[in-house]
C-alpha positions as CSV (number, residue, x, y, z in Angstrom):
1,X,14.4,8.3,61.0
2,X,15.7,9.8,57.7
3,X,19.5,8.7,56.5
4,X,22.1,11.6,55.9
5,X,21.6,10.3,51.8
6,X,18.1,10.9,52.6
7,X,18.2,14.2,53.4
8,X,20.8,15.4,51.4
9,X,18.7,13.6,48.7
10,X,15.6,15.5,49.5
11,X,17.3,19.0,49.8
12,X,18.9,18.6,46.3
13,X,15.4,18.1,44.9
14,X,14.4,21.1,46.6
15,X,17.3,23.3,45.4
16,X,16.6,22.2,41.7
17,X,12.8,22.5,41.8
18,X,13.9,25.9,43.7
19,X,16.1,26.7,40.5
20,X,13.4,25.8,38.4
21,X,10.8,28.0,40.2
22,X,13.4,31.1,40.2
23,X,14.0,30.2,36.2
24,X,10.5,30.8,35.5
25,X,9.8,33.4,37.9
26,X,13.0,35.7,36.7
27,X,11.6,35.3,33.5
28,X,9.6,38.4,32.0
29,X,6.0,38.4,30.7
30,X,7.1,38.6,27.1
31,X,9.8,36.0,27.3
32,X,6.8,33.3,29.4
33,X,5.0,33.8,26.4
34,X,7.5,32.9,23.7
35,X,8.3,30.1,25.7
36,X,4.7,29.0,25.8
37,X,4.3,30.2,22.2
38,X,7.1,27.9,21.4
39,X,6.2,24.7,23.4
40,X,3.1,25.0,21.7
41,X,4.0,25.2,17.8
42,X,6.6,21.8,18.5
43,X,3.3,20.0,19.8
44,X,1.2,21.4,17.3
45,X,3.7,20.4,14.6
46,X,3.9,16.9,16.0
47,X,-0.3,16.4,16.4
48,X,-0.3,17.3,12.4
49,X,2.2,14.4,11.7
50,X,0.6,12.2,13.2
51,X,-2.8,13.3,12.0
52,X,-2.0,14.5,8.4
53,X,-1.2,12.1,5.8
54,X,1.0,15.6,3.7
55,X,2.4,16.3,6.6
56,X,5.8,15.1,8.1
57,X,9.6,15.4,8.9
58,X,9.8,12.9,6.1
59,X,7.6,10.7,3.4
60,X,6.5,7.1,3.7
61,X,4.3,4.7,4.4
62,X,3.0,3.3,7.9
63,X,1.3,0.7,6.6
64,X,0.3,-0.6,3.1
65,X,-2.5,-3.2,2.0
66,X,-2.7,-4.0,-1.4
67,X,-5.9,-6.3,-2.3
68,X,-6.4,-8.1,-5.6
69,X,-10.0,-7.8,-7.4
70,X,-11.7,-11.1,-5.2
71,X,-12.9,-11.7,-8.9
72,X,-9.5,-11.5,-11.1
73,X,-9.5,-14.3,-13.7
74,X,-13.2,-15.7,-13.6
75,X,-15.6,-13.6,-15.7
76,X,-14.9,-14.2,-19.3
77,X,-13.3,-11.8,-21.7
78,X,-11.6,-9.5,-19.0
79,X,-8.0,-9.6,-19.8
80,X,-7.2,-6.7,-17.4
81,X,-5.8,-7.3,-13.9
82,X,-7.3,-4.8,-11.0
83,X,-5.6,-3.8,-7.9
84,X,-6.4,-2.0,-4.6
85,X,-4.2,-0.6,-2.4
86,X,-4.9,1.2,1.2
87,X,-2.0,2.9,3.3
88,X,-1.6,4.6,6.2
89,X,1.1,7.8,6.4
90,X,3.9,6.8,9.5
91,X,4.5,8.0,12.2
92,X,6.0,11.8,12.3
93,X,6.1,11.2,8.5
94,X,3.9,12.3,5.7
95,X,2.4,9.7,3.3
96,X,4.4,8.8,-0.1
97,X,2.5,9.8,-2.9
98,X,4.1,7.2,-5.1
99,X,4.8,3.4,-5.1
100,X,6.4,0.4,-7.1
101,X,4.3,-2.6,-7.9
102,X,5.6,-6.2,-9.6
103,X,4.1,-9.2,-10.8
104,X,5.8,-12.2,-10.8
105,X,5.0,-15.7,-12.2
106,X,7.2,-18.8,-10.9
107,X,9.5,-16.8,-8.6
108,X,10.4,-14.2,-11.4
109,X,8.7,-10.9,-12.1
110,X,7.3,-10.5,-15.5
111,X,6.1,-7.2,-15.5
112,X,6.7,-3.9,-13.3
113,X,5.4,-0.5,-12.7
114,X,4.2,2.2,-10.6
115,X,0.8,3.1,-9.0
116,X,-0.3,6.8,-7.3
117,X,-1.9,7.3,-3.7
118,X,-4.3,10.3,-2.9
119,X,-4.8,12.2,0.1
120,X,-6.7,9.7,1.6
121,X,-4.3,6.7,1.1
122,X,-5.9,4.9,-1.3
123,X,-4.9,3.6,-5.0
124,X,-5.4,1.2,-7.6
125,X,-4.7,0.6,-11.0
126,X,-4.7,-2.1,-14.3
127,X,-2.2,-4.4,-16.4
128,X,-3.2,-5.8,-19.9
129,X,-2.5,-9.6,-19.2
130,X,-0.7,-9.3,-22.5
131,X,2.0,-7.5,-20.2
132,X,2.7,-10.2,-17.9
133,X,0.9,-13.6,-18.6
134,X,3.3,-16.9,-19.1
135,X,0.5,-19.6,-18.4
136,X,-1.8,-21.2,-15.8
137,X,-1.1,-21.0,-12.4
138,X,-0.3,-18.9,-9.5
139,X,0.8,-15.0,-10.3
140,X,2.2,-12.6,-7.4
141,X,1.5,-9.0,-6.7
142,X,4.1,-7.1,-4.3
143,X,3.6,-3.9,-3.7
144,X,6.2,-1.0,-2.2
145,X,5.6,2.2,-0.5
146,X,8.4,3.9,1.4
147,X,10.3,1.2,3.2
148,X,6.8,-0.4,3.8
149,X,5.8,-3.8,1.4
150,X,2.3,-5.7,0.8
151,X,1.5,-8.7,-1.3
152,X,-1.4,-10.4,-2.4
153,X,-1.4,-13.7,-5.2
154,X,-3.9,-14.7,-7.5
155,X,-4.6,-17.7,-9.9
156,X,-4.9,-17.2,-13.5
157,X,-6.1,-20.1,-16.0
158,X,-6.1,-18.6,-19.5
159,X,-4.3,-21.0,-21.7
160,X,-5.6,-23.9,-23.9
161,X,-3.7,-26.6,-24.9
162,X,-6.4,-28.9,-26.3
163,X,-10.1,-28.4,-27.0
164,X,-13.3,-30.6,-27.2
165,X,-15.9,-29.9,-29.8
166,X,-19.5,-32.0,-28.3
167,X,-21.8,-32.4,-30.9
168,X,-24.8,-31.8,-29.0
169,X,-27.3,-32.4,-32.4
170,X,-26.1,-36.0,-32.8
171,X,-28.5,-38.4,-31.1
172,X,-26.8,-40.3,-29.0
173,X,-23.9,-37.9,-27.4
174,X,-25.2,-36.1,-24.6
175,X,-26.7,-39.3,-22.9
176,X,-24.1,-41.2,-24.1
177,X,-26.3,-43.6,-26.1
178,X,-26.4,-44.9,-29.2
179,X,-27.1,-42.8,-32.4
180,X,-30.4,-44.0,-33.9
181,X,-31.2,-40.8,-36.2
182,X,-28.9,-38.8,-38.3
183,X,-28.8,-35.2,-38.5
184,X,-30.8,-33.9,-41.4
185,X,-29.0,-31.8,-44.1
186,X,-31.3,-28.5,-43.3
187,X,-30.8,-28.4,-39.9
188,X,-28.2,-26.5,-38.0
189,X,-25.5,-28.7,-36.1
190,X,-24.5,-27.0,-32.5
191,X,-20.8,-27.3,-31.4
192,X,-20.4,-26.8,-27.8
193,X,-16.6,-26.3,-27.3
194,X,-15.0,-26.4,-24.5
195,X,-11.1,-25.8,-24.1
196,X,-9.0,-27.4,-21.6
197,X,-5.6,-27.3,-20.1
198,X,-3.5,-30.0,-18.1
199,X,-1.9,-27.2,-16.1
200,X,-5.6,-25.7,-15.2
201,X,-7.1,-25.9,-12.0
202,X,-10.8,-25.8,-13.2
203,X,-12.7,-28.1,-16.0
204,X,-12.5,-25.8,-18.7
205,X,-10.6,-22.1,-19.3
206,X,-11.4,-19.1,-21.8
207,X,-8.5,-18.4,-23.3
208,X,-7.6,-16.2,-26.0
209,X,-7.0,-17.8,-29.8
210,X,-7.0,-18.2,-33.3
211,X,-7.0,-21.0,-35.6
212,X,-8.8,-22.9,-38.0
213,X,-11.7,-25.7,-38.3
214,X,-11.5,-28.5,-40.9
215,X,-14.3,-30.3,-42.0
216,X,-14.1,-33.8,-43.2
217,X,-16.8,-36.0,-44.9
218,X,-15.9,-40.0,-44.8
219,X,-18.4,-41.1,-47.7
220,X,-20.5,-44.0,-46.3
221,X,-24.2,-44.6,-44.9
222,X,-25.6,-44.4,-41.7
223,X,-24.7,-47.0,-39.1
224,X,-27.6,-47.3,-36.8
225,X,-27.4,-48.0,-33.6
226,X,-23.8,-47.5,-33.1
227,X,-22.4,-45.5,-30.2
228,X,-19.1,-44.0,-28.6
229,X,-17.3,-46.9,-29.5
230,X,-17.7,-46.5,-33.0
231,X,-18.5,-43.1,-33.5
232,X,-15.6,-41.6,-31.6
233,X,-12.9,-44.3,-33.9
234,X,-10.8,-43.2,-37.0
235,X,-10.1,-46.9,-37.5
236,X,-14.0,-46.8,-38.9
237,X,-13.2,-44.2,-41.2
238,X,-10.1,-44.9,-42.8
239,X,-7.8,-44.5,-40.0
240,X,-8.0,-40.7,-39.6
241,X,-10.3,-37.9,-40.3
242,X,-7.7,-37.1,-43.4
243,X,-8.8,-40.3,-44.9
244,X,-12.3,-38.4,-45.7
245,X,-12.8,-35.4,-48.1
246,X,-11.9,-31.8,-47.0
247,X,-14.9,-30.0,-47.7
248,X,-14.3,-26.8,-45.9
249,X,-12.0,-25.1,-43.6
250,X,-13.6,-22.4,-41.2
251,X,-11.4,-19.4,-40.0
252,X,-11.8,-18.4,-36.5
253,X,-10.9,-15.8,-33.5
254,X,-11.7,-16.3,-29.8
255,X,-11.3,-13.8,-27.8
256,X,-12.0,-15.7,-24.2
257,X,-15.9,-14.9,-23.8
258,X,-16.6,-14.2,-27.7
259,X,-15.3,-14.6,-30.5
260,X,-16.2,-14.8,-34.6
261,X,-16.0,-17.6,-37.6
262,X,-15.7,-17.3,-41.0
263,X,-16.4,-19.7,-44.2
264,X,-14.6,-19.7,-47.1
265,X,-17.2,-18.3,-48.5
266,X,-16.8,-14.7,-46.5
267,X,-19.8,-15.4,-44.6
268,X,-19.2,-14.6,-41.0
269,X,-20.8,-15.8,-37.6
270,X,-20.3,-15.2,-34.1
271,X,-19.9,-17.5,-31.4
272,X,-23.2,-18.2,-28.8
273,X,-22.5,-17.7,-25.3
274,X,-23.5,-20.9,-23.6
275,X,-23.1,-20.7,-19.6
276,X,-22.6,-24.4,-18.2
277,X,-21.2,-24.0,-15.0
278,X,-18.7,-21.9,-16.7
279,X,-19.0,-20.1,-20.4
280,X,-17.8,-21.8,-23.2
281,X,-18.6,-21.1,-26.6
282,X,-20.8,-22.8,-29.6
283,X,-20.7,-23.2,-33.0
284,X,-23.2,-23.2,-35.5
285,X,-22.5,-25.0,-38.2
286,X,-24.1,-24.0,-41.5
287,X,-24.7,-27.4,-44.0
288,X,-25.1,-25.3,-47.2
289,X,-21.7,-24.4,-46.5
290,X,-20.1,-27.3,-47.6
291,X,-22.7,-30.2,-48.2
292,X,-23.1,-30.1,-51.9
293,X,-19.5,-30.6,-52.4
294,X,-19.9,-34.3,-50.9
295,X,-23.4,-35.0,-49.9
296,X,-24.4,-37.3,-47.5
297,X,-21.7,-39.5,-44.9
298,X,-20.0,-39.5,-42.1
299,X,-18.8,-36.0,-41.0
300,X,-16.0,-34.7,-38.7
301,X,-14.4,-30.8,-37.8
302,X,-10.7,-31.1,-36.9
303,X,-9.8,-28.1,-34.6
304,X,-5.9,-26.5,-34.9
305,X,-5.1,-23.3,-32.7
306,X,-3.0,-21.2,-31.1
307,X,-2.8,-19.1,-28.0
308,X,-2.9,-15.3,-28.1
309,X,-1.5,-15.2,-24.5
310,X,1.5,-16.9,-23.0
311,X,4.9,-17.7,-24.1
312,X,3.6,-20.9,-25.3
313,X,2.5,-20.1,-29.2
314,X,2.9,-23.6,-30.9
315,X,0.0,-25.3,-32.2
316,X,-2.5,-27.1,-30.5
317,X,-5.6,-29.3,-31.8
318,X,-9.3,-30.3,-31.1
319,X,-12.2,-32.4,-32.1
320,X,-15.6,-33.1,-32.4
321,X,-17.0,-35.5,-29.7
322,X,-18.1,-37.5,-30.9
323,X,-15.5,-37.7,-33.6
324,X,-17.8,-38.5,-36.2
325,X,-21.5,-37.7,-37.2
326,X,-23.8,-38.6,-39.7
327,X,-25.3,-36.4,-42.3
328,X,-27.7,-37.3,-44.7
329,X,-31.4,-35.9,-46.0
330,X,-34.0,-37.7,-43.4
331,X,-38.0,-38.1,-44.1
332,X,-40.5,-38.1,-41.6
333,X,-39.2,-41.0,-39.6
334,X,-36.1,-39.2,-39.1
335,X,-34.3,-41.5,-41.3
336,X,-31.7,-41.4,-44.1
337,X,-33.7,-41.2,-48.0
338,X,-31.3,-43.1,-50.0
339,X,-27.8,-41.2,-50.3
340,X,-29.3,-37.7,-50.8
């Protein structure tokens, strides 16, 4: 059995749905049709919000992806950084046409700008590393489209602080041996060089530099049989490769995957692409250069650079490994003919 709230509850309900009815029903064809008309624009207007990325009560972003190249920092000689960025328009909202990007290093942004989305809500663009770089390590991208953020980080090793020249034509170095022939003075002597970094997270990096390569001669004869232990020692050769002769001084430019030398002659060579695990670089270098000014002895290049890249631009140096070779006129056993 019903309560009085009941029914006075259910009588209510039947005089508004009854005011309802007779709102409708008092209402004239023309005037149901407006109504209708007008019911179906606000719906229609709120479908294309939702379903057109131009087409809001206000611009924005609903969501926002931004995606470093998966290969930024790795191949050799690309100094440009890529980015890719997907969004979504919000909800109600139109898609913003136009967002902020920065890259930070450390904590502190080094370089900012802006990047452009089309109709479909994608984007991308480049930065010089010239614009940003500091040094090795760890560089954020954050990324800013209406009130709607993305950020993606990426490790760049492009600076050298010290560089290793392997003289892969002296008997003895790759296998870590001993040297039991010379290298004769018509040959061509292969420098592998590889530069390095105490703040890199790989073996070796390709960096961007310039500098110059000394060559010493030390004048004494071969020492047979000798390895590491005496090759790679100053204290055998005066105390340091400035004890020798300088016989010539090489000009160079590397620019991270290539680069070029040149004598002081004029004559100019360009670096071989060597791909050991990673690329480094390798020298050639050419005897009739500079071995008439001293003839046979012990040889060494001394390496001084700098970095093209980084806030870091004081100079740096290398060497041959080992430091010291052996140059002389062989015969047909491979041996030195007197001091020729």
């Amino acid at each position: 059995m019903q309560s009085a709230d009941d029914e006075w509850d259910d009588e209510e309900w039947e005089e508004d749905y009854d005011d309802d009815s007779n709102f409708l029903s008092g209402m004239s064809v023309a005037s149901k049709m407006k109504f209708a008309g007008g019911t179906a624009f606000v719906i229609l207007i709120l479908l294309s919000s939702m379903i057109f990325t131009n087409f809001g009560f206000y611009s924005g972003a609903g969501s926002l992806s931004v995606l470093v190249d998966v290969n930024e920092g790795k191949d050799p000689g690309d100094r440009t950084f890529n980015a890719n960025i997907l969004a979504t328009s919000p909800t109600f909202g139109m898609l913003a046409k136009e967002g902020d990007y920065s890259i930070s290093y450390e904590g502190i942004a080094q370089h900012s700008g802006k990047f452009e989305i089309n109709d479909e809500g994608r984007g991308s663009f480049d930065v010089d590393y010239e614009e940003f770089f500091v040094g090795n390590g760890q560089y954020t991208l954050k990324t800013e489209l209406g009130s709607s953020e993305s950020t993606d980080t990426v490790t760049l090793n492009r600076f050298a602080d010290s560089l290793s020249a392997e003289v892969v034509s002296f008997d003895g170095v790759t296998d870590d041996g001993k040297a039991v022939y010379p290298i004769d003075k018509d040959s061509s002597i292969n420098l592998n060089l590889q530069f390095t970094s105490d703040t890199a997270d790989i073996s070796f990096v390709n960096p961007w530099v310039s500098g110059t390569a000394k060559i010493y001669q030390y004048n004494q004869p071969f020492n047979e049989d000798q390895g590491e232990n005496y090759w790679d020692e100053d204290s055998e050769h005066g105390g340091s490769a400035e004890s020798g002769s300088l016989v010539e001084t090489i000009n160079f430019d590397i620019d991270s995957g290539t680069g070029t030398y040149t004598y002081s002659s004029g004559t100019k060579s360009t670096f071989n692409e060597i791909q050991v695990g990673q690329v480094s670089l390798s020298l050639i270098l050419d005897t009739e250069e500079f071995y008439d000014v001293e003839g046979s002895g012990d040889y060494t290049v001394v390496f001084d650079f700098t970095n093209d890249l980084g806030e870091d631009t004081s100079s740096k140096d290398g060497r041959t490994y080992w430091a010291w070779f052996h140059i002389c006129q062989t015969g047909s056993n491979g041996k030195c003919q007197g001091d020729n």
